[in-house]
BALOLUM-785875 format. One record per residue (C-alpha): residue in three letters; z, x, y. Coordinates in steps of 0.05 Angstrom, whole numbers, plus 5000, padded with zeros to 4 digits. Example, Ala and Ser with C-alpha at 12.3 -4.5 7.8 and 13.67 -1.06 7.14 Angstrom:
% BALOLUM-785875
Ala515652464910 Ser514352734979 
END
This chain:
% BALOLUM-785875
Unk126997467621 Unk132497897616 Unk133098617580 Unk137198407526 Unk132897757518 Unk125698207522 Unk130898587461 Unk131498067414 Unk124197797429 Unk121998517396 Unk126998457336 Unk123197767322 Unk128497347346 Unk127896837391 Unk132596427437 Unk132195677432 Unk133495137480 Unk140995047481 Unk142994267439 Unk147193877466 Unk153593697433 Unk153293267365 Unk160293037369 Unk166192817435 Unk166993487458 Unk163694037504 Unk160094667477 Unk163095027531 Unk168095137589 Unk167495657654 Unk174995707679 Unk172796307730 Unk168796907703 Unk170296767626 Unk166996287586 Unk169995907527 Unk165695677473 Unk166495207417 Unk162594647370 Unk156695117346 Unk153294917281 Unk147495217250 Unk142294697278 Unk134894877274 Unk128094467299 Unk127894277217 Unk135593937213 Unk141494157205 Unk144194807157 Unk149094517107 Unk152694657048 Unk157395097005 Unk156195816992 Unk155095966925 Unk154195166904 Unk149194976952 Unk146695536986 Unk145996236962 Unk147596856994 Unk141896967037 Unk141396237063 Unk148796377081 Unk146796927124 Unk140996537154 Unk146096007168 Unk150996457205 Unk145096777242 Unk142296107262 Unk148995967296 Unk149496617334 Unk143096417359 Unk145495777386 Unk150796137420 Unk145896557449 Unk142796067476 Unk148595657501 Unk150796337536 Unk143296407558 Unk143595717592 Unk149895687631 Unk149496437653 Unk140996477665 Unk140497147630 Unk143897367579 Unk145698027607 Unk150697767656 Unk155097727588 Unk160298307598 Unk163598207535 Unk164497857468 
END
């Protein structure tokens, strides 16, 4: 486990197994030393985030949502680089 992984483990957080993609497409591409991203939803063990802020979901479950995404970036990052600090920059 990396530093910035032994990081978020203190703040509570936790990195998932990376999902595979729920559509035709690939959740990421390595052309060299930069990796492109794309496809990220805010999927958890319980189903799938959805909805409208302010009609379906309220302000904090809209943060929630947007957090449980970055966390599945995290995780995609986590899995195609082994640790997340080998990312440089975002």
């Amino acid at each position: 486990m990396g530093k910035i992984e032994e990081k978020l483990e203190s703040m509570g957080i936790t990195i998932p197994a990376a999902t595979s993609p729920k559509g035709n497409y690939v959740s990421f591409v390595r052309i060299g030393n930069t990796l492109h991203l794309s496809g990220h939803i805010p999927a958890t063990s319980k189903g799938l985030i959805k909805g409208k802020l302010g009609a379906d979901l309220s302000v904090d479950e809209g943060y929630n949502s947007a957090k449980t995404c970055a966390i599945n970036i995290l995780a995609t990052l986590k899995e195609e680089l082994g640790t997340l600090d080998n990312v440089k920059q975002i």
